[in-house]
C-alpha positions as CSV (number, residue, x, y, z in Angstrom):
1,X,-3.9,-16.3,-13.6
2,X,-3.7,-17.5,-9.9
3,X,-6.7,-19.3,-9.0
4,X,-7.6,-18.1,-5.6
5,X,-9.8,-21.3,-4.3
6,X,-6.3,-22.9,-3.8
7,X,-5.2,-20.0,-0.9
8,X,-5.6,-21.3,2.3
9,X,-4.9,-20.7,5.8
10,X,-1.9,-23.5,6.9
11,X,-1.5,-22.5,10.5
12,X,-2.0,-19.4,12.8
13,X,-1.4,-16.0,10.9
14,X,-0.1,-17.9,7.7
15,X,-1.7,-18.0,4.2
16,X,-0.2,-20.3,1.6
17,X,-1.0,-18.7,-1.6
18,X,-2.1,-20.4,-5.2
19,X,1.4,-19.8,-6.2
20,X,2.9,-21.3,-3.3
21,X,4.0,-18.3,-1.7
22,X,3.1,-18.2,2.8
23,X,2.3,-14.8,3.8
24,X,2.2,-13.8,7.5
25,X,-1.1,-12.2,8.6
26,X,-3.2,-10.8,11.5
27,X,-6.6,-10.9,12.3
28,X,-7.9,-8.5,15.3
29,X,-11.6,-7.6,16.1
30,X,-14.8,-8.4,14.6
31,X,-17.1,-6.5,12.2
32,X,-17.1,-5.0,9.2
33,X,-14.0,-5.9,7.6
34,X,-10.8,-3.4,6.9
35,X,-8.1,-4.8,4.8
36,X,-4.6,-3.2,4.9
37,X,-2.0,-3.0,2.4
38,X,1.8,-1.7,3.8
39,X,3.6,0.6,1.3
40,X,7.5,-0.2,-0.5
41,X,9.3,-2.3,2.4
42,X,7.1,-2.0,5.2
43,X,5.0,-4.5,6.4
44,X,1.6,-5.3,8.4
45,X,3.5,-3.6,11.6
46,X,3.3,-0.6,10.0
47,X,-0.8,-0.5,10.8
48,X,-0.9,-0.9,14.5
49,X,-1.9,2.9,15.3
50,X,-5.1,2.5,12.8
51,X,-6.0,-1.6,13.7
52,X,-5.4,-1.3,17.5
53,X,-8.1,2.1,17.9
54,X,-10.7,0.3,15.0
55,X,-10.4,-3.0,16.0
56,X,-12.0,-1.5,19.4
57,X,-14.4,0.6,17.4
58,X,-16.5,-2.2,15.8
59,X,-14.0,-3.4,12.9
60,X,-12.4,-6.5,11.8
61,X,-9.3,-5.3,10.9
62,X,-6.7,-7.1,8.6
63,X,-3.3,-6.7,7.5
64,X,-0.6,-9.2,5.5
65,X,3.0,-8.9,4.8
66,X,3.7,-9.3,1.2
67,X,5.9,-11.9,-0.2
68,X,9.6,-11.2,0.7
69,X,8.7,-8.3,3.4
70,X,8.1,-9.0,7.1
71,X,7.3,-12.6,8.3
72,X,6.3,-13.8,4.9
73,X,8.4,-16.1,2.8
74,X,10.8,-14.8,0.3
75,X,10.0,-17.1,-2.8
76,X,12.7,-15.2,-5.2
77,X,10.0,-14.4,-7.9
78,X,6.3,-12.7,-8.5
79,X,7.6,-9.0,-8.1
80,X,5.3,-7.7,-10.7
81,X,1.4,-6.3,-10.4
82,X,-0.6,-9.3,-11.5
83,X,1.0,-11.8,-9.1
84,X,1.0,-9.4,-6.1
85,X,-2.6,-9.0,-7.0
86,X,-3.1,-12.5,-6.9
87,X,-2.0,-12.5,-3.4
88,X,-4.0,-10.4,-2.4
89,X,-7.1,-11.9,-3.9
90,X,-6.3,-15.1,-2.3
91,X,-5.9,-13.4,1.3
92,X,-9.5,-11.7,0.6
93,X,-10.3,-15.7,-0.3
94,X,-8.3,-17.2,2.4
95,X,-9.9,-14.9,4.9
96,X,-13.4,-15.2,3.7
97,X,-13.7,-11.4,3.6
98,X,-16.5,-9.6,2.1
99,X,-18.2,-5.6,1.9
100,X,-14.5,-5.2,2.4
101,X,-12.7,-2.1,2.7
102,X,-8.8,-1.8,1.1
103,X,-6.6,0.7,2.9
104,X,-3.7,0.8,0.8
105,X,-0.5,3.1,1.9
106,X,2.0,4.5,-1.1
107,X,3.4,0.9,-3.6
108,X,0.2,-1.0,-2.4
109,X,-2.0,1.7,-4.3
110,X,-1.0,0.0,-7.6
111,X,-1.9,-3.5,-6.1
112,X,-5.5,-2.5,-5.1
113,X,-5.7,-1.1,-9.1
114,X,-4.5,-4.3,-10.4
115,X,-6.4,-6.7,-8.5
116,X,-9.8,-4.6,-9.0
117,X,-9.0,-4.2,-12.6
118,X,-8.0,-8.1,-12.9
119,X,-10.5,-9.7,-10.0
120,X,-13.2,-7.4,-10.1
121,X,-14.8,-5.3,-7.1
122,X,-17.7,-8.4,-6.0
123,X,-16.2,-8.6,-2.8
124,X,-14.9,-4.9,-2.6
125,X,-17.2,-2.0,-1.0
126,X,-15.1,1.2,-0.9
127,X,-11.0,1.9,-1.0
128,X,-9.2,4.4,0.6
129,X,-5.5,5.0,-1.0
130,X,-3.2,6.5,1.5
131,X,-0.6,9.0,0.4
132,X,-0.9,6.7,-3.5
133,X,2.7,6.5,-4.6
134,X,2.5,4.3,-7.8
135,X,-0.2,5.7,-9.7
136,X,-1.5,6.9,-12.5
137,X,2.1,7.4,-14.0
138,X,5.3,8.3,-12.2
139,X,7.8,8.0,-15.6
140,X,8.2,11.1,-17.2
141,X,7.0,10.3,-21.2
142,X,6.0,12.5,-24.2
143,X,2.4,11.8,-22.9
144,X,3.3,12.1,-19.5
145,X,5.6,15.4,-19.0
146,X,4.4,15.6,-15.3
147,X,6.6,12.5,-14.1
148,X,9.8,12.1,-13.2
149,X,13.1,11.2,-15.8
150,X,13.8,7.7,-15.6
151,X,18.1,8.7,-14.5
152,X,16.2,10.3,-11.1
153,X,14.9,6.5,-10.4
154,X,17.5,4.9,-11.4
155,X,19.9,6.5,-9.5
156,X,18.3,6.6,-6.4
157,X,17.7,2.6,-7.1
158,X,21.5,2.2,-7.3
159,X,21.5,4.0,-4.1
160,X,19.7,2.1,-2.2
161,X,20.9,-1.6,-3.8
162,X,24.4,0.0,-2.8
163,X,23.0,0.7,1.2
164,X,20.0,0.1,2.4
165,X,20.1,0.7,5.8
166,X,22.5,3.6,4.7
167,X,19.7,4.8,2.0
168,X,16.4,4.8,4.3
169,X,18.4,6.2,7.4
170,X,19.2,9.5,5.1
171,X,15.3,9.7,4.5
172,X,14.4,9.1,7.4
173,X,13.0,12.4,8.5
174,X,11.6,14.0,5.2
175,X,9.5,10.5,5.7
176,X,8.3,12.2,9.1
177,X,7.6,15.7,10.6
178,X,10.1,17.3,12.6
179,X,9.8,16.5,15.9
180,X,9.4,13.0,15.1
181,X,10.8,10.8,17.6
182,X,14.0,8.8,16.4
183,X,13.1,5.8,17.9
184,X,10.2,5.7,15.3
185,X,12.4,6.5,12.3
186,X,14.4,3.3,13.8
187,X,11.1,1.2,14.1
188,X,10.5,1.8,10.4
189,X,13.9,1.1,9.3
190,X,14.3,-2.0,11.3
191,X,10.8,-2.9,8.8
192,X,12.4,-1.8,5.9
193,X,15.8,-3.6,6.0
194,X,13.8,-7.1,6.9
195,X,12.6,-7.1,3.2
196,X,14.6,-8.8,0.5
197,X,16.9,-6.6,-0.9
198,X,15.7,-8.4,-4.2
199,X,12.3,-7.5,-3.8
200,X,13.2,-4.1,-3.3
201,X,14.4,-3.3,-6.0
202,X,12.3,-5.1,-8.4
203,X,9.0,-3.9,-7.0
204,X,10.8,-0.2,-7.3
205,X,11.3,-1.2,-11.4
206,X,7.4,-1.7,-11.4
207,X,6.1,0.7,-9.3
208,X,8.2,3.8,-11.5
209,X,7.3,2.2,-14.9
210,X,3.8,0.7,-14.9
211,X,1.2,3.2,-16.3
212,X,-2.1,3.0,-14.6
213,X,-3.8,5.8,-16.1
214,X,-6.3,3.2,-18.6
215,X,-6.9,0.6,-15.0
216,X,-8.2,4.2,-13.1
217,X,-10.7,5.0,-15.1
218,X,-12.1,1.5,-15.0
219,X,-12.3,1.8,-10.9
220,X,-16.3,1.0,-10.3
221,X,-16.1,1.5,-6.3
222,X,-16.2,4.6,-3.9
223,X,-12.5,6.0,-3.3
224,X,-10.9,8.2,-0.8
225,X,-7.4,9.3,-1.4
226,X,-5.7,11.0,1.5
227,X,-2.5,12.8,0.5
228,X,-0.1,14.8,2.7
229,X,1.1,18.3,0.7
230,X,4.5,17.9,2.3
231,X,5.4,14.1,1.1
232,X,8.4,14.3,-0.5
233,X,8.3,10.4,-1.3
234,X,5.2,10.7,-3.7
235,X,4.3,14.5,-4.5
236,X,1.0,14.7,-4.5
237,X,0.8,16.7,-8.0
238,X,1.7,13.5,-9.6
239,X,0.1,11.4,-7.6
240,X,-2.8,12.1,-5.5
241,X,-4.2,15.0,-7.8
242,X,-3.9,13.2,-11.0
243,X,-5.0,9.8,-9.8
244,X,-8.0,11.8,-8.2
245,X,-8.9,13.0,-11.6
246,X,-8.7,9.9,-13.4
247,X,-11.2,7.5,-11.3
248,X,-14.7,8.3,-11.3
249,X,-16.0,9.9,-8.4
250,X,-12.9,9.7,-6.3
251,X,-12.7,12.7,-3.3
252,X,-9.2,14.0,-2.2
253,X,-8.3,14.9,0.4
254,X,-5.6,17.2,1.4
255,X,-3.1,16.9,4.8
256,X,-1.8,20.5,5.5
257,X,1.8,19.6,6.2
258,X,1.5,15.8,6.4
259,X,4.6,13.4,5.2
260,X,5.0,10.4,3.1
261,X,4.7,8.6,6.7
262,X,0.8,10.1,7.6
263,X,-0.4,6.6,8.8
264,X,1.7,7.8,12.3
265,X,2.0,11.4,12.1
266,X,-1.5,12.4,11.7
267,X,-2.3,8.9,13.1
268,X,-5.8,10.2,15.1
269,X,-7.1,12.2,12.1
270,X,-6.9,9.7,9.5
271,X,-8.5,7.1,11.6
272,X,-11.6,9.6,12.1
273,X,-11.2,10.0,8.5
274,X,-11.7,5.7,7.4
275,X,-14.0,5.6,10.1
276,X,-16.3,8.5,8.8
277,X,-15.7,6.7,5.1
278,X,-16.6,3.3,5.9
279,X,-20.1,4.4,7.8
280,X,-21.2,6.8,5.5
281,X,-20.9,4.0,2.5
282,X,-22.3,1.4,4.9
């Protein structure tokens, strides 16, 4: 396992990691500390319409680029759960951050799992798991006839491996509303495409075949998931329902019409939302 009391800051808005790996950050505001976690391909950008407002709102609001994604450096290796949550425990270390709060959109809802099941919850208060996307189970199993056959993945894999700029401008607006304006749909492909086509596609191997269902019902923290009934990326009857009823005392709730891409279409009501959460767990 990483040991965490070898993360450091090296510079501004850079972590070096245990495992060597420098990962871009950014720091805004003061209070009690927000931690957020980008989905698949996006990076801390993604964030800015939930840290701008809560940073002004009494927050200390955080948010890091994983390894190979964004301004963080592409090591080639450590696409898989227990080294991404290892990251993430040394930015928590790194950032002296405690009473935290994880906001974790879609991929990153099997990295807040993983590092809570492997690191423990001492410096964790409450999680909220935006439109979840990698958990409890997305592979369709004998034991698990609600997921999805493993040729769907792959085939959509080989898709985007083939053209990813191609492959993330088709879904583009079932990602959105309609009405959405195009220059956002750019903004979030122009994230996408700066991630390493390698990490990509390996952290798309983990996230469709890793089986959370044993970590969720280990989950010793307050949890909020907040799932849109119109995302087409992670259908929330195999992921937000499910995942609900597997960690003790989770509450769901449900978006009327919200997408796969909440975190900006329905922007002002999940930011009342984390803000109710956090104070009423203070």
């Amino acid at each position: 396992m990483n040991s965490v009391r070898d993360a450091r800051t090296v510079g501004p808005n850079t972590i070096m990691t245990g495992q060597g790996a420098s990962l871009f950050y950014r720091d805004w505001g003061a209070g009690d500390p927000i931690l957020f976690l980008a989905g698949w391909t996006l990076s801390s950008d993604m964030w800015a319409y939930q840290m701008e407002p809560l940073s002004r709102q009494g927050f200390r609001c955080a948010a890091y680029d994983r390894r190979a994604h964004g301004r963080s450096s592409d090591p080639g290796r450590g696409y898989d759960y227990d080294t991404l949550a290892d990251d993430l425990a040394d930015v928590i270390e790194a950032l002296r951050l405690e009473n935290l709060t994880l906001v974790a959109h879609s991929f990153a809802s099997g990295e807040v799992v993983r590092y809570l099941t492997r690191h423990g919850s001492a410096r964790i208060a409450r999680v909220a798991l935006i439109a979840p996307a990698a958990i409890p189970f997305l592979l369709r199993t004998d034991d698990n006839p609600i997921g999805v056959p493993e040729a769907a993945f792959a085939q959509m894999r080989d898709a985007f491996l083939s053209d990813f700029a191609g492959w993330a401008e088709d879904n583009a607006e079932p990602y959105f509303v309609p009405g959405t304006s195009r220059a956002t749909a750019d903004w979030t492909i122009r994230m996408m495409t700066q991630t390493s086509l390698q990490a990509a596609g390996e952290l798309n191997r983990i996230q469709v075949s890793t089986d959370f269902r044993s970590e969720l019902a280990r989950l010793d923290v307050p949890v909020l998931i907040l799932h849109g009934d119109r995302d087409a990326s992670a259908p929330i009857e195999i992921t937000g329902r499910p995942a609900a009823a597997l960690i003790p005392g989770a509450r769901l709730m449900v978006y009327e019409g919200a997408p796969h891409g909440l975190y900006f279409t329905h922007k002002e009501r999940l930011n009342q939302d984390l803000t109710h959460f956090i104070r009423e767990q203070a």
